[in-house]
C-alpha positions as CSV (number, residue, x, y, z in Angstrom):
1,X,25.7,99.2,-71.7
2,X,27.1,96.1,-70.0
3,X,26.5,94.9,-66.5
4,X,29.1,93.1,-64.4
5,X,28.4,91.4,-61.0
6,X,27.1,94.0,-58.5
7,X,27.8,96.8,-60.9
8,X,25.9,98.5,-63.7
9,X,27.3,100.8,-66.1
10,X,27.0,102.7,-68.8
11,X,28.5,101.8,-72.1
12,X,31.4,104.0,-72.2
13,X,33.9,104.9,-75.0
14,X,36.7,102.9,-75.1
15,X,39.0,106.0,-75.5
16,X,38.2,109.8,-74.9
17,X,40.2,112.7,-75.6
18,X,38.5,115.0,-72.8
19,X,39.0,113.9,-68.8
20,X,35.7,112.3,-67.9
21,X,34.1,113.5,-64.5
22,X,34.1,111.2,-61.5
23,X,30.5,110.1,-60.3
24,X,28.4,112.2,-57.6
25,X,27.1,110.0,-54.9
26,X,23.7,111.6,-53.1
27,X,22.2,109.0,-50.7
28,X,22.5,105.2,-52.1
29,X,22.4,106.7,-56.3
30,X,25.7,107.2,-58.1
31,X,25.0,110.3,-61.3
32,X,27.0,109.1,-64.4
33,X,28.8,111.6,-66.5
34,X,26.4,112.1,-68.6
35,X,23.4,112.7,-65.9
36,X,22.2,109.5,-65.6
37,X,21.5,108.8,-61.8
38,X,21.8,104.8,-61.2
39,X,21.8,102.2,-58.2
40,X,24.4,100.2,-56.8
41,X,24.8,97.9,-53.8
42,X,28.0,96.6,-52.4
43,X,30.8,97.1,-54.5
44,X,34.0,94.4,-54.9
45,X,37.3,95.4,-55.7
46,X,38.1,92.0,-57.3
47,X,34.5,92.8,-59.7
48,X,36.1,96.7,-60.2
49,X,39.3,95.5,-61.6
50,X,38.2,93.8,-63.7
51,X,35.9,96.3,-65.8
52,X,38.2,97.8,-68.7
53,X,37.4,101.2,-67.4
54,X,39.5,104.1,-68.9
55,X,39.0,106.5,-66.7
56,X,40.7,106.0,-63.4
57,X,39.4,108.7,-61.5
58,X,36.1,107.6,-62.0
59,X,36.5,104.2,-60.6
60,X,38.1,105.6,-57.8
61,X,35.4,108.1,-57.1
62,X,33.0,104.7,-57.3
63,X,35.0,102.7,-54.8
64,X,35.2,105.4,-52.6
65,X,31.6,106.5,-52.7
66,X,30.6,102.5,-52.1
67,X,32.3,102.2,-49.3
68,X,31.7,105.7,-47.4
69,X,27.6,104.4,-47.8
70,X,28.2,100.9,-47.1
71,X,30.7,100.6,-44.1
72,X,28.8,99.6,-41.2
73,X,29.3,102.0,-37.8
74,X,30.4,100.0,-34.8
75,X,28.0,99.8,-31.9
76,X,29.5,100.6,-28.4
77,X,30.0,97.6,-26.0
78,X,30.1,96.9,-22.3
79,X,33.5,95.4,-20.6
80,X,34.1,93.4,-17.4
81,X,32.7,91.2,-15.6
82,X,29.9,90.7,-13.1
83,X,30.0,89.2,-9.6
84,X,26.9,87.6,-8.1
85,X,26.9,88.2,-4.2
86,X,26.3,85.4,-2.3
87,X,22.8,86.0,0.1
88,X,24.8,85.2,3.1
89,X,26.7,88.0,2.6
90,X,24.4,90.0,2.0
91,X,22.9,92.6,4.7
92,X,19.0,93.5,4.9
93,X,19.0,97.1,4.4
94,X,17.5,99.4,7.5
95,X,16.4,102.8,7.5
96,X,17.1,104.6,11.4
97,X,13.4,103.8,11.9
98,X,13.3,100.5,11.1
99,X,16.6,100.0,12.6
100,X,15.2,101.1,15.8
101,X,12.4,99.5,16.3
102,X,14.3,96.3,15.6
103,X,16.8,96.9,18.5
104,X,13.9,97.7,21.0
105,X,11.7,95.1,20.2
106,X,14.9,92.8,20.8
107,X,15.7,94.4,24.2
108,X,12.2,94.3,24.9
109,X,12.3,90.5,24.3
110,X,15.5,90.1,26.9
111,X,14.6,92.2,29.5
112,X,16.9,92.6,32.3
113,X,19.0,89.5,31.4
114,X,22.4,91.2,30.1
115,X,24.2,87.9,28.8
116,X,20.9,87.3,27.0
117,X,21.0,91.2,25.7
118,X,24.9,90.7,24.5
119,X,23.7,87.8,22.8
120,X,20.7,89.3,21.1
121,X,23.4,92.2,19.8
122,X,26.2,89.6,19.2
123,X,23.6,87.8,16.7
124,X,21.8,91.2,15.2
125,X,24.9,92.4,13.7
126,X,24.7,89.8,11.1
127,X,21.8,91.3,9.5
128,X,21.6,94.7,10.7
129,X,23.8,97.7,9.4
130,X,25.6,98.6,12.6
131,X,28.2,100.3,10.8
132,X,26.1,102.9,9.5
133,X,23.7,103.0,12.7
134,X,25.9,103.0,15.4
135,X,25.2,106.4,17.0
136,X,21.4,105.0,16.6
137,X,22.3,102.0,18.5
138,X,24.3,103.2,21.4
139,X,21.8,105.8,22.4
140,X,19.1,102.9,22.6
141,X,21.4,101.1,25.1
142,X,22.3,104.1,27.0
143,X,19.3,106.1,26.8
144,X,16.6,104.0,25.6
145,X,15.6,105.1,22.8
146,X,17.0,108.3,19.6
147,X,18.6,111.3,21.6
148,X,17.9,114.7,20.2
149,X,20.2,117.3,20.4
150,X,20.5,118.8,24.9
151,X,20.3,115.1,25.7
152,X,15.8,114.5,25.5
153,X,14.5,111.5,23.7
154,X,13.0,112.1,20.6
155,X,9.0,112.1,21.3
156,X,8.2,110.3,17.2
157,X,10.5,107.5,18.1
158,X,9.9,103.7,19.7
159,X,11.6,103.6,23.5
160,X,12.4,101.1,25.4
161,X,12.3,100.4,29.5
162,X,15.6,98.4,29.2
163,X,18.6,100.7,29.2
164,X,21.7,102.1,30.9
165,X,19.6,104.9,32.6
166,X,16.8,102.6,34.0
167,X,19.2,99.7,35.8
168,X,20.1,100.3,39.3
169,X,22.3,102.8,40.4
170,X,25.1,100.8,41.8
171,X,28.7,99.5,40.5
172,X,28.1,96.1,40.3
173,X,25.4,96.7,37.6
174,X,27.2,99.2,36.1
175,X,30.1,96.4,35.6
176,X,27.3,94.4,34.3
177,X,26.5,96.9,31.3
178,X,30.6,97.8,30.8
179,X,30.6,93.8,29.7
180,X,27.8,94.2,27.2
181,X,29.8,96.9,25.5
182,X,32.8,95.5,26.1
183,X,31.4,91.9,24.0
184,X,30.1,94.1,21.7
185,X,33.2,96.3,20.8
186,X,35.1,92.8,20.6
187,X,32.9,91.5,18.6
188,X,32.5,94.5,15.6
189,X,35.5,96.0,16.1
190,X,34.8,98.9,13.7
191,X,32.2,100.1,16.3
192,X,35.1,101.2,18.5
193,X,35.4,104.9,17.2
194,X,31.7,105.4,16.8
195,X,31.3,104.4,20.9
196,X,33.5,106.7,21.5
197,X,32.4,109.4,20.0
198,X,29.0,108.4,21.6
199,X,30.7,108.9,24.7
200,X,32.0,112.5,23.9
201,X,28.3,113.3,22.7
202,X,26.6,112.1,25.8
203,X,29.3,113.9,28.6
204,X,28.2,117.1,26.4
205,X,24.6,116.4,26.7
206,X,24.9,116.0,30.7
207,X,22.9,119.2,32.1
208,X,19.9,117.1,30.2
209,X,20.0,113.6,32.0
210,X,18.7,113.3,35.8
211,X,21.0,113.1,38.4
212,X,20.7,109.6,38.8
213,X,21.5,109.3,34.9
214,X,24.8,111.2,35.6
215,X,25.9,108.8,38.4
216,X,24.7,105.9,36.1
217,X,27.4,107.7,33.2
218,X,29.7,108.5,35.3
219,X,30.5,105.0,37.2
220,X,30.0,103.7,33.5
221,X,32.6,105.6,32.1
222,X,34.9,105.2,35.0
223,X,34.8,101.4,34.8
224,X,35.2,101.4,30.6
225,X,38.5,103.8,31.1
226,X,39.7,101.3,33.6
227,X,39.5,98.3,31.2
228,X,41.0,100.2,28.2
229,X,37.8,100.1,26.1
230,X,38.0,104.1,25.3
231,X,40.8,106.8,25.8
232,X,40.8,109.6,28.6
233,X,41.0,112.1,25.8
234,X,37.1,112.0,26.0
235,X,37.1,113.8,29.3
236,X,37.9,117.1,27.1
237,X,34.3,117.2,26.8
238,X,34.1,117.8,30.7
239,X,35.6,120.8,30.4
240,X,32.8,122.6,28.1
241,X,32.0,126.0,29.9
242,X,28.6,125.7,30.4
243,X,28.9,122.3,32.5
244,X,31.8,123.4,34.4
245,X,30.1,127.2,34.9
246,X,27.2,124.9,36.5
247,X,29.6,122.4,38.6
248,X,27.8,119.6,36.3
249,X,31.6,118.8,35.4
250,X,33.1,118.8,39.0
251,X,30.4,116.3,40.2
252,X,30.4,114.0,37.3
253,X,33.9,113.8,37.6
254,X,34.5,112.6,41.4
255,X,31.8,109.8,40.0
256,X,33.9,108.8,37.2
257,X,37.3,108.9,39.1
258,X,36.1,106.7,42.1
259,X,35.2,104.0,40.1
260,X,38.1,104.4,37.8
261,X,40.4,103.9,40.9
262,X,38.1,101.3,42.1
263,X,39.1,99.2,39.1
264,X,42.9,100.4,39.1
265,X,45.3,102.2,41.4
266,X,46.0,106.2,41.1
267,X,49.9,105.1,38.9
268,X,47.3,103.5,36.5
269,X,44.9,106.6,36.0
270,X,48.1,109.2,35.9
271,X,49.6,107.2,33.7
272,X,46.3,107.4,31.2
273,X,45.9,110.5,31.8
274,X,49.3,111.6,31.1
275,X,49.1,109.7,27.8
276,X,46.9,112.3,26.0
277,X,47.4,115.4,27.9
278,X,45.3,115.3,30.2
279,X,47.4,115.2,33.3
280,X,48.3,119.3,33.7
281,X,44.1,120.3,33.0
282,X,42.2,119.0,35.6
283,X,41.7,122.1,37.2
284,X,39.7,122.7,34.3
285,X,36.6,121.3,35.8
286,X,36.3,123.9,38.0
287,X,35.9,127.8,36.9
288,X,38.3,130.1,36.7
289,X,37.7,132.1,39.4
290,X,38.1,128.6,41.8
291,X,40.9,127.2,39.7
292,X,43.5,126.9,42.8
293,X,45.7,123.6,43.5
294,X,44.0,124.6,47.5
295,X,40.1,124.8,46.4
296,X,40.7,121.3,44.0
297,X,42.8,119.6,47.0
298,X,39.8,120.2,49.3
299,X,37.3,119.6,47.0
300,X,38.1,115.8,45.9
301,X,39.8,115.2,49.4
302,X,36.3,115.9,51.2
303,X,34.7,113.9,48.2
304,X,37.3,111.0,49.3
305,X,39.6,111.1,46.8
306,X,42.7,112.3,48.5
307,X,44.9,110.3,46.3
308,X,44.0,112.9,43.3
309,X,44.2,115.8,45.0
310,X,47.8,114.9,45.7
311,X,48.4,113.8,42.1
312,X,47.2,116.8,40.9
313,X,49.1,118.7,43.9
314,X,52.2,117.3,42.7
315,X,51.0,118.1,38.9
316,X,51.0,121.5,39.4
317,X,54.4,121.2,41.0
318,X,56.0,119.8,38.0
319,X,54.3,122.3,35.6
320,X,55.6,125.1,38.1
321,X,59.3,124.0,38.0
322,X,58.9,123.5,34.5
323,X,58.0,127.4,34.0
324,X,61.0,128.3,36.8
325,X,63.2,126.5,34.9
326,X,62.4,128.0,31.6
327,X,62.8,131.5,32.6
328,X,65.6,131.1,34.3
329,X,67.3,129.6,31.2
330,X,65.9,133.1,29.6
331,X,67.9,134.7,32.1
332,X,71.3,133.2,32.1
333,X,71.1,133.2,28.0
334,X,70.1,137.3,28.4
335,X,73.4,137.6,30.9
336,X,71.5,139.1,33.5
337,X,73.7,139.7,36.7
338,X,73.7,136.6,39.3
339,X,72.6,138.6,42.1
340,X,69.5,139.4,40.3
341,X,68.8,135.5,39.4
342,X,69.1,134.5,42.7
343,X,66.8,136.8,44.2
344,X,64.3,136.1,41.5
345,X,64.9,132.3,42.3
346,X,64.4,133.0,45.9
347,X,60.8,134.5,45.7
348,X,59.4,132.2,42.8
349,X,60.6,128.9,45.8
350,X,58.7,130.5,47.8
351,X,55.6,131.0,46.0
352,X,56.0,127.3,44.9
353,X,56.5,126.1,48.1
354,X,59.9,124.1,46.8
355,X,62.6,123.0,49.2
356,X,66.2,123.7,48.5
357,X,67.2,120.1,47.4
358,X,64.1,120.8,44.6
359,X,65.5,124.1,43.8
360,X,69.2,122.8,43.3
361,X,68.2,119.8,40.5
362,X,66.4,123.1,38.9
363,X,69.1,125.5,38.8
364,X,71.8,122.6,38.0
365,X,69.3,121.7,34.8
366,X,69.1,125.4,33.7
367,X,73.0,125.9,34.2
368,X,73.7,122.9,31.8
369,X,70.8,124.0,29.4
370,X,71.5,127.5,28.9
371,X,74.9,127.3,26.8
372,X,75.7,125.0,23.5
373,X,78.1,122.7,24.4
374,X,81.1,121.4,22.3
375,X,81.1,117.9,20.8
376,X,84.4,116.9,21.2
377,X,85.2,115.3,24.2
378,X,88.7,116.8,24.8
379,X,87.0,120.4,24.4
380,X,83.8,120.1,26.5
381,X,85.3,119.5,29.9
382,X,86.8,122.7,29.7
383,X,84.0,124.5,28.3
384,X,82.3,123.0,31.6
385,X,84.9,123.9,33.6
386,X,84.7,127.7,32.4
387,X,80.9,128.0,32.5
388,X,80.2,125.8,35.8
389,X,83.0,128.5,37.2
390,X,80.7,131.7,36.2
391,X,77.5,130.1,37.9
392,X,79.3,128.8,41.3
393,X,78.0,131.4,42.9
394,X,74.1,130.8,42.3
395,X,74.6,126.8,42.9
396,X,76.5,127.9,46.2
397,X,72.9,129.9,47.2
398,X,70.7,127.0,47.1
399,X,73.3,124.3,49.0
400,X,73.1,125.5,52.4
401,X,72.7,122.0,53.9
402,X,73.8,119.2,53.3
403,X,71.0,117.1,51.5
404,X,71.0,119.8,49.1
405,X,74.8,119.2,48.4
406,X,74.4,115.7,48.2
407,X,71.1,116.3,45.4
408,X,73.4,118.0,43.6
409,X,76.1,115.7,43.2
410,X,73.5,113.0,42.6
411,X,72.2,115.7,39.7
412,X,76.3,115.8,38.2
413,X,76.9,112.4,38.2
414,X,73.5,111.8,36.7
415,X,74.2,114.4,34.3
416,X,77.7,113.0,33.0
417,X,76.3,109.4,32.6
418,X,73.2,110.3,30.3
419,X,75.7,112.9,28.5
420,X,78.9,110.4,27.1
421,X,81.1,113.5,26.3
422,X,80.5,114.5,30.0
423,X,81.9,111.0,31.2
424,X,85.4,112.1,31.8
425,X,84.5,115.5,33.2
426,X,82.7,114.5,36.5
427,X,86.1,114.6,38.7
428,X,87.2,117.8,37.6
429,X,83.0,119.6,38.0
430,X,83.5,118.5,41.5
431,X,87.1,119.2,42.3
432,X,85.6,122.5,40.9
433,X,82.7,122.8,43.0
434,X,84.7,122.1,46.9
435,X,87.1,124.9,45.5
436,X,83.9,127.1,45.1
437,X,82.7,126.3,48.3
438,X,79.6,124.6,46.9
439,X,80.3,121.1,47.7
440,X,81.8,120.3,51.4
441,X,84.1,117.8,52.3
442,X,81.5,115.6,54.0
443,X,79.0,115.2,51.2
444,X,81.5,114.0,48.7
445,X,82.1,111.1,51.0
446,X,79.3,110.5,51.7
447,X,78.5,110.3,48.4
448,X,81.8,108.4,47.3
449,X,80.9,105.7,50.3
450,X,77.0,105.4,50.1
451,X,74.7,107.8,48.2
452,X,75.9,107.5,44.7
453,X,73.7,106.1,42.0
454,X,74.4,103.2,40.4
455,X,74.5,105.0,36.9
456,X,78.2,104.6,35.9
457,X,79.4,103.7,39.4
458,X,82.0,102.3,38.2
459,X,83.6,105.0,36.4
460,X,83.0,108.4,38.7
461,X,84.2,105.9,41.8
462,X,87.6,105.6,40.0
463,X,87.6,108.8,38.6
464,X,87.1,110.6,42.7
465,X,89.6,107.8,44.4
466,X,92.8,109.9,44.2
467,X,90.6,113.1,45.5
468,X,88.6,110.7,47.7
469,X,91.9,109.8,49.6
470,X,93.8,113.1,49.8
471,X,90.6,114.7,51.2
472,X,90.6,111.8,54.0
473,X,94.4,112.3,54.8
474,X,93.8,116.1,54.6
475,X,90.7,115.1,57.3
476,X,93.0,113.1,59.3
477,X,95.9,115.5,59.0
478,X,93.5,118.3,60.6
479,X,92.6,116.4,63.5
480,X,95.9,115.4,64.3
481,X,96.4,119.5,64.3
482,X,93.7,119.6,66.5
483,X,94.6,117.1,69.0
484,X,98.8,118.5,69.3
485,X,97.0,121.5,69.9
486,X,95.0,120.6,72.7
């Protein structure tokens, strides 16, 4: 036997006629050829090589088996890297209770002082989560104190005497509490969706406030509109069916509306209103069996807001010429004979209550709408031409006097300016029109001389200056008739 390094081995013939079995490896032994279990520890190549071993398989079997038992098995490990937070950044964590009882016992501490309450909230949001406790917090400062769902205060939870609902009832303290929010907003500027939401929540929860609590809302809401701070698409809420069934809606709203226009004019609050929608559905506060233009008109007029019954007045007005004009696009594009479009177009003026200049800037629009006009220039005044010829007969109708005429000359030249392929055609659509009996001789100069728009003056002047003149000399020539006659 000879021994080499980290290796033992048994002697082993130098030569051997018969192939010599590789070693079995069972836990940390190594079983010779012959049987004979031994140890080994870690094996070298280098100390391998150089034993003058015969067999090759076997060493291989050795070096293999050494290293399967003595390869070490990696151990996972963590990667990246670890940022301390800095303690001024960080925010002490509030459950709702907690929360609450921190913003009460703050607006306990400042009373009725208001610049000392936006301060107390200005500083607070520093180390209190509103972010997550927003709804939490706005209910305290409208309500005083957690809302449950119909609009009570929860019973379990702290209240305070310092809120929205127990200041006076008037708009100067209601201005008062629109700053606090208004700071507040400014000052977190991720509480702006939350407040409105709030405000959604609480116009649902109406039925369940006082009456006094509703004004309080109400004039609150009104002002905050006014200044921008949330969007008139919360007034959806008014129409809910149970508060408009019970005329909680109706009420609230003349509220709301009068100090609204208190802080702004009515061209301010349409134009709101009009931005979301909300400009065709305020006949939605009322039910269905009292949702007239006449029962809103008197309802807000007694209530002193004339200047929104007429808005809405005229409201309903454009929605109604809106419908006209649609169907009688239907109409014209369905062929349906003239005589049964203009008696159609007859009854629905009266049922709207239009007047014929009204009813001619309609008619015009669904003439021009009704048919898909040509893009070339050289091609579309005779299209017009055609088509304008087929309808003289309903424009002829409705321009009985002579403001309607002129309404619808202003309508053409209007027309031809905002359409550029039209530009060129405006001479010949009137020349057109006084052949049809439509358009007299004395509103086209009156409109050549005085009532035109200033929309592409220049252009339709030059273009009616040749008709302008011969229907002057043709003016002249008749009276000089006239007089040889006498």
């Amino acid at each position: 036997m000879f021994s080499s390094g980290l290796l033992s081995l048994p002697e082993m013939p130098l030569c051997s006629a018969a192939p010599v079995a590789p070693p079995r490896a069972v836990g940390g032994a190594c079983w010779s050829p012959d049987g004979k279990p031994f140890l080994f520890g870690p094996l070298r190549v280098s100390t391998l090589a150089s034993i003058p071993l015969v067999n090759n398989r076997f060493l291989s079997a050795l070096i293999s088996v050494s290293f399967m038992n003595n390869q070490k098995q990696q151990k996972p490990t963590l990667t990246g890297q670890r940022f301390k937070t800095r303690k001024r950044d960080e925010k002490e964590r509030f459950d709702p209770t907690q929360f609450q009882e921190s913003i009460v016992q703050g607006l306990n501490q400042t009373g009725t002082d208001l610049e000392a309450v936006a301060k107390f909230l200005d500083a607070s949001g520093a180390k209190l989560d509103y972010r997550r406790y927003a709804e939490t917090l706005f209910d305290i400062l409208v309500a005083g104190g957690m809302l449950a769902p119909g609009g009570t205060l929860s019973d379990d939870m702290t209240r305070t005497e310092f809120c929205l609902f127990t200041a006076q009832e008037d708009l100067e303290t209601m201005q008062a509490y629109a700053q606090v929010f208004n700071k507040l907003i400014r000052r977190y500027k991720y509480l702006e969706k939350g407040f409105e939401e709030e405000i959604k929540k609480l116009l649902l929860f109406l039925k369940g406030f006082t009456e006094s609590e509703r004004n309080k809302l109400a004039m609150l809401t009104g002002i905050l509109l006014a200044n921008g701070s949330i969007s008139a698409s919360i007034l959806n809420s008014l129409f809910n069916e149970n508060l408009v069934k019970e005329g909680v809606s109706a009420a609230f709203a003349v509220k709301l509306f009068k100090s609204w226009i208190n802080e702004k004019d009515i061209n301010s609050v349409a134009g709101s209103l009009r931005k979301v929608g909300m400009d065709n559905r305020l006949m939605e506060l009322f039910p269905a069996n009292k949702r007239s233009c006449e029962h809103f008109s008197k309802y807000f007029t007694d209530a002193g807001l004339k200047e929104l019954s007429d808005f809405a007045r005229n409201q309903q007005s454009i929605g109604a010429r809106k419908e006209l004009q649609k169907e009688l696009q239907e109409m014209m594009s369905h062929g349906d004979p003239l005589k049964e479009i203009i008696a159609f177009t007859r009854e629905e003026m009266k049922k709207a209550n239009l007047s014929e200049q009204a009813m001619i800037g309609i008619i015009w629009t669904s003439v021009m709408s009704c048919v898909e006009w040509n893009k070339k220039e050289e091609l579309v005044t005779e299209q017009a031409i055609k088509h304008l010829k087929q309808y003289s007969p309903l424009l002829k109708a409705f321009t009985s006097q002579g403001l309607s005429e002129l309404s619808l000359l202003l309508k053409i030249q209007e027309y031809c300016y905002d359409n550029i392929h039209f530009m060129k055609a405006f001479q010949k659509i009137v020349v057109l029109l006084y052949k049809a009996d439509v358009l007299s001789e004395e509103a086209i100069l009156k409109w050549y001389n005085e009532a035109h728009l200033a929309k592409g003056k220049s252009v339709f002047l030059e273009q009616m200056k040749k008709f302008v003149e011969w229907l002057k000399n043709a003016e002249e020539e008749s009276e000089s008739d006239e007089e040889e006659a006498d």
